[in-house]
C-alpha positions in Angstrom: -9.0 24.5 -56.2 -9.9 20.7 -57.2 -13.0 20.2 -60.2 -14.7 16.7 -59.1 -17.2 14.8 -61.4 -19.9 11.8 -60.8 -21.1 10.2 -63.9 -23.8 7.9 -63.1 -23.5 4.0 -65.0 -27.0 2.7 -66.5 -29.2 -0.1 -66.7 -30.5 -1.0 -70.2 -33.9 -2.8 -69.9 -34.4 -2.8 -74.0 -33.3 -1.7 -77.6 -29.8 -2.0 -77.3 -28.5 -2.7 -80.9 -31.0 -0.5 -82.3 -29.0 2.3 -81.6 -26.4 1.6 -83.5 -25.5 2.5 -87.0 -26.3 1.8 -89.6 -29.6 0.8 -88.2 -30.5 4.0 -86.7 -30.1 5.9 -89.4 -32.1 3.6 -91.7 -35.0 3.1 -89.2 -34.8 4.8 -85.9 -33.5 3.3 -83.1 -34.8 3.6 -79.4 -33.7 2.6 -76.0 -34.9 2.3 -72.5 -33.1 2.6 -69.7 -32.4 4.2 -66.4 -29.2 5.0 -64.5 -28.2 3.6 -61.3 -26.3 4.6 -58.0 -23.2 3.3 -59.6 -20.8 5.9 -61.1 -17.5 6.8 -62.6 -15.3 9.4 -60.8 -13.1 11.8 -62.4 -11.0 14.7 -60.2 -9.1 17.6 -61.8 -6.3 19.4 -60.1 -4.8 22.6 -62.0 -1.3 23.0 -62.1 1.3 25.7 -62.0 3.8 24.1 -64.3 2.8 22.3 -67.6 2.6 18.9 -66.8 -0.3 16.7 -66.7 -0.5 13.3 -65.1 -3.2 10.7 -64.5 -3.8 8.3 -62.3 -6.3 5.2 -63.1 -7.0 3.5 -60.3 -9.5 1.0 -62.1 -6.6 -0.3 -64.6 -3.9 0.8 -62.0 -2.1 3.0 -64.2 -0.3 6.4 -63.9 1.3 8.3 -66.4 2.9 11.6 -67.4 2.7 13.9 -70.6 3.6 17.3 -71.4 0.3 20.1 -72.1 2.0 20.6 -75.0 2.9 16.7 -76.2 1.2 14.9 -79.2 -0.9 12.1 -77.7 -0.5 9.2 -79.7 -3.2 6.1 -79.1 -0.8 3.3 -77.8 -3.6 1.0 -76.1 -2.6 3.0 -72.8 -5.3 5.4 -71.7 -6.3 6.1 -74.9 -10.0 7.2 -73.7 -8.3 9.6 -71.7 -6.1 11.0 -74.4 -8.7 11.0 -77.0 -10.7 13.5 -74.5 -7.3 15.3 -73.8 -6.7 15.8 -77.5 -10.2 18.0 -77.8 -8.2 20.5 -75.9 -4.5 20.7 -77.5 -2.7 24.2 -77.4 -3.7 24.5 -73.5 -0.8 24.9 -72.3 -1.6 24.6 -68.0 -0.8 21.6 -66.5 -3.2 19.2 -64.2 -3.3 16.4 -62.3 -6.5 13.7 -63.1 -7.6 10.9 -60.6 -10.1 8.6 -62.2 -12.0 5.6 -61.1 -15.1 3.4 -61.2 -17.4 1.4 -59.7 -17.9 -1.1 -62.3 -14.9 -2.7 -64.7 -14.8 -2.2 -68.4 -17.0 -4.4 -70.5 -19.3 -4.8 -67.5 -22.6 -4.1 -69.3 -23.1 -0.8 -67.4 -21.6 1.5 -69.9 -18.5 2.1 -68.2 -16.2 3.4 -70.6 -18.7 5.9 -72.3 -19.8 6.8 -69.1 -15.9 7.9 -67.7 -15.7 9.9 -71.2 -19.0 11.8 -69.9 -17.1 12.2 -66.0 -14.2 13.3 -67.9 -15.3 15.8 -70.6 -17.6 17.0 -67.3 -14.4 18.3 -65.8 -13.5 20.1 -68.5 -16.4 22.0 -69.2 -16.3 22.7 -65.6 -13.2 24.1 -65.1 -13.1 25.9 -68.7 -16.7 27.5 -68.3 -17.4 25.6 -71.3 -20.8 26.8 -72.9 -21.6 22.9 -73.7 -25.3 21.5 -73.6 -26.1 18.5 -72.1 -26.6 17.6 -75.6 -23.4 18.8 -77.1 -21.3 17.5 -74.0 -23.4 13.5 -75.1 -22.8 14.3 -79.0 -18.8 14.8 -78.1 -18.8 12.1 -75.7 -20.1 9.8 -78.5 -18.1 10.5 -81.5 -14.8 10.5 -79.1 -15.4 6.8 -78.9 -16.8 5.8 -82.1 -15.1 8.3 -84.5 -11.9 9.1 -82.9 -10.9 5.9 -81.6 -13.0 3.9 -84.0 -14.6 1.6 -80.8 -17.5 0.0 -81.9 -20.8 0.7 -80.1 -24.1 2.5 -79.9 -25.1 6.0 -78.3 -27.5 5.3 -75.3 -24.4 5.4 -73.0 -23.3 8.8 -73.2 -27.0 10.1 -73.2 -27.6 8.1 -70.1 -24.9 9.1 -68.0 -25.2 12.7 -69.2 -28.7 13.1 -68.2 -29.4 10.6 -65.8 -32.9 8.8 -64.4 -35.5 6.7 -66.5 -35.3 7.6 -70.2 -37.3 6.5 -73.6 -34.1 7.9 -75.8 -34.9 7.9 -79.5 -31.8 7.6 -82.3 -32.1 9.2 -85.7 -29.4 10.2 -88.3 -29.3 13.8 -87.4 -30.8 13.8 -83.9 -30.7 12.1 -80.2 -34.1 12.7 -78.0 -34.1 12.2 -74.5 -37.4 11.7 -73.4 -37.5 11.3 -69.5 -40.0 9.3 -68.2 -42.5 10.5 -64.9 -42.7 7.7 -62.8 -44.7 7.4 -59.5 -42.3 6.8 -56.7 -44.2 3.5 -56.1 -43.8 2.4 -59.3 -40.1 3.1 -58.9 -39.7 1.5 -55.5 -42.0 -1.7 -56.6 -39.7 -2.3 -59.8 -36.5 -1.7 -57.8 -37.7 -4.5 -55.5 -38.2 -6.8 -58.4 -35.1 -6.6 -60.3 -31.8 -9.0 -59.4 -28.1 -7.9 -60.5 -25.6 -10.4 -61.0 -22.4 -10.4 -62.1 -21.5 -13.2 -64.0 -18.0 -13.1 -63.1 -16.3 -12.3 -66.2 -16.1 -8.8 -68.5 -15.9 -9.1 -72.4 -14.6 -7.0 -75.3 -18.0 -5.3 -76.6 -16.8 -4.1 -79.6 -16.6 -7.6 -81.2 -19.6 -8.4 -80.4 -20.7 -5.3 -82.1 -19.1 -6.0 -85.1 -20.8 -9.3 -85.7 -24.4 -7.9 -84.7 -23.6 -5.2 -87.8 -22.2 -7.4 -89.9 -25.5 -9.8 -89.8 -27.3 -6.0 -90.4 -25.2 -5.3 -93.1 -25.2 -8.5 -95.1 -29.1 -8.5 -94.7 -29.7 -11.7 -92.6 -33.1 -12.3 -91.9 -32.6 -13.7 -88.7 -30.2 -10.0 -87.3 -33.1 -7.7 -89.5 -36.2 -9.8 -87.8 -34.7 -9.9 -84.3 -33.9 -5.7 -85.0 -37.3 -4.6 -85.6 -38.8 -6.7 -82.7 -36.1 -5.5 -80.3 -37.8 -1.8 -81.4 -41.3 -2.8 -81.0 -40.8 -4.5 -77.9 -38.8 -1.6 -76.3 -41.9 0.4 -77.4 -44.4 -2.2 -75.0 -41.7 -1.9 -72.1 -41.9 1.6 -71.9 -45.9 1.9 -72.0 -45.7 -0.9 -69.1 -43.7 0.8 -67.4 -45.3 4.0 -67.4 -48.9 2.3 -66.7 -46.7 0.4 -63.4 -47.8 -3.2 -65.3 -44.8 -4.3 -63.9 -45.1 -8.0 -64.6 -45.5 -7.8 -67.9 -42.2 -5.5 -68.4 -40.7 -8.1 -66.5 -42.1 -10.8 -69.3 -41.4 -8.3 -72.1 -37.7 -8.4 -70.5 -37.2 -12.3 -71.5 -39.1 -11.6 -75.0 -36.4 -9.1 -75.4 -33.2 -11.3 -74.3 -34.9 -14.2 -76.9 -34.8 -11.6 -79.7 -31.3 -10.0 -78.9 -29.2 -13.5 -79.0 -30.3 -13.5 -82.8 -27.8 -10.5 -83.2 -24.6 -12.5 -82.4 -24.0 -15.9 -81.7 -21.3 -14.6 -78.9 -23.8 -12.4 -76.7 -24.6 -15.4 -74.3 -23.0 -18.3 -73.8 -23.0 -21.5 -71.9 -22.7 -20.3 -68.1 -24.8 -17.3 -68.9 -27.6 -19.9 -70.4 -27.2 -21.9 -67.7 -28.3 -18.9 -64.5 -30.4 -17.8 -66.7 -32.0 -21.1 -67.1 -31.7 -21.8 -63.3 -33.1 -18.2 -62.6 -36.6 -18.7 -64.6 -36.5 -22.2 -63.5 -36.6 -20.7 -59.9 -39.6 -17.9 -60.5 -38.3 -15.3 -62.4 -40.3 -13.5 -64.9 -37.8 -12.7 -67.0 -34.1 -10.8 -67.9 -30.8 -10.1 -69.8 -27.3 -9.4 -70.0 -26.8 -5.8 -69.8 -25.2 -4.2 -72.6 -23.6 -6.3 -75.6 -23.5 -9.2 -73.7 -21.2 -12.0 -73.6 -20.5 -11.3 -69.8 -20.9 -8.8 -67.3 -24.1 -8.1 -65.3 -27.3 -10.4 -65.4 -30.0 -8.4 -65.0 -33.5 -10.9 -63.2 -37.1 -9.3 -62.7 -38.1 -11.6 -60.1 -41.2 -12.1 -57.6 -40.7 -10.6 -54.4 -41.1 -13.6 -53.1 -38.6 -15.5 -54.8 -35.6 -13.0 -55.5 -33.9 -14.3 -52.4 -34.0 -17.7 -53.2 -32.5 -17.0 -57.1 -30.1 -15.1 -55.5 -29.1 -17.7 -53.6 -28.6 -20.3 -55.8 -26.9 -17.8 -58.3 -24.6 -17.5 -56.3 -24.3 -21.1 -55.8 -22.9 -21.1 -59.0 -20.4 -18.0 -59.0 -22.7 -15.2 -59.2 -22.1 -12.2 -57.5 -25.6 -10.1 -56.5 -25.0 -6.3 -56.8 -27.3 -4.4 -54.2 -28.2 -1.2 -56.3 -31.1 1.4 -56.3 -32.0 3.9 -59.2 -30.7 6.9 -59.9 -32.4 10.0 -60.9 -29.2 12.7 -61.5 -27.0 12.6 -64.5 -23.5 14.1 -64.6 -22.9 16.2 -61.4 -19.7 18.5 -61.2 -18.6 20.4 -58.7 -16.0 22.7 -57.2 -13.9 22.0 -54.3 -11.6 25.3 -52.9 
């Protein structure tokens, strides 16, 4: 018997930043996204001894360890152990095969979203009594309190529940709010938006660490661009709903303008530059998904005209990422 889990990776269309602390709990984040048929991968095989090994193929790593070994964080699958380390004094043995579709520090909420795939096993295999909620809540603090990563909570909740979601951030509280869409208005948006990778991944968490260090220390500029990134994630969501499709696509740019106050590293010069050569070619607006610096460029484009950005994105290095929306959230299954 083999446990198999599919964690789907997100797009963020607005209010990243907001969900992270301090902020939220001060003022109440929110974010909107939807997941995408992109995924992390994560297969359990049980053991009759007590060894466990795992197998990464993303960072091509495999490793060994005892059930009944201390885990200690060495930089080497540390996400892994930190998930492994919720379940100390099992003493069976298993063998894990992980993998993804995107690379760490892509934008898509990768490593958040393989904590999900993993702890998705787990509660599989153990009959956990988890909610979707709990199994988010635990994905969350394993990153930010046990291994100290930097970051905000709309990953986990994305991946765990999947599809197009208004998720609000308090102190004490996460709400997912999932949003009923029109197939039309799905399959008209899908046709609009442009992926592009920009060629290069980046370290999130610094990025992170400035954008709460400007919150922290009160600058105007980090506060002002905060509480615009809320109220424009508010407009994208009613436009969204109400299938004004252009405008979310012009709200998109408003929000990109507002979210390079946060940290002078979340663009930089090649990311300007397709951006520049992207609205110079037609489209409406976009972003760099997640806390930018690299990663994926996300483009709401005329139908008319996505071709012809694409093209001349990749003209200069980009790499356009067919994709189409996703509406499930963490799928597990068993395998006899």
């Amino acid at each position: 018997m083999e446990i198999r889990s599919r964690a789907p990776l997100r797009i963020s269309f607005a209010g990243g930043g907001t969900d992270i602390e301090p902020y939220l709990s001060e003022k109440g984040g929110v974010v909107l996204s939807s997941t995408i048929n992109k995924y992390c991968y994560g297969n359990l095989a049980p053991r009759s001894d007590q060894e466990i090994q795992i197998e990464s193929l993303d960072i091509d790593t495999f490793a060994r360890f005892m059930a009944s070994q201390k885990l200690d964080f060495n930089g080497q699958l540390d996400l892994v152990k930190a998930v492994l380390r919720k379940f100390e004094g099992w003493k069976q043995g298993f063998s894990l095969f992980l993998h993804s579709d995107a690379p760490p520090g892509s934008g898509l909420g990768s490593s958040s979203t393989m904590v999900v795939a993993l702890l998705g096993l787990f509660r599989q295999w153990l009959n956990l009594p988890w909610t979707n909620y709990e199994l988010a809540k635990l994905a969350y603090e394993i990153e930010r309190t046990d291994l100290g990563i930097q970051g905000g909570k709309q990953d986990q909740y994305a991946a765990v529940f999947g599809g197009f979601n208004f998720i609000e951030f308090y102190h004490n509280e996460t709400i997912v709010n999932p949003l009923r869409l029109s197939p039309a208005i799905v399959n008209e948006l899908e046709y609009h938006l442009l992926l592009c990778y920009t060629g290069r991944t980046r370290l999130s968490a610094n990025i992170i660490a400035a954008q709460v260090d400007g919150y922290l220390k009160k600058n105007e500029s980090s506060l002002h661009a905060l509480d615009q990134l809320k109220a424009i994630t508010i407009a994208m969501k009613n436009a969204l709903l109400q299938g004004r499709l252009n405008q979310l696509g012009e709200l998109l740019h408003q929000a990109w303008i507002e979210k390079k106050h946060l940290a002078g590293a979340i663009s930089n010069e090649k990311i300007d530059h397709l951006y520049h050569i992207a609205l110079a070619k037609g489209a409406l607006g976009g972003k760099i998904l997640g806390a930018g610096g690299g990663g994926y460029l996300l483009l709401y484009c005329p139908y008319n005209r996505k071709h012809s950005i694409a093209t001349e994105l990749e003209k200069l290095g980009g790499q356009v990422t067919p994709f189409s929306f996703e509406t499930q959230g963490l799928t597990t299954w068993r395998v006899e």
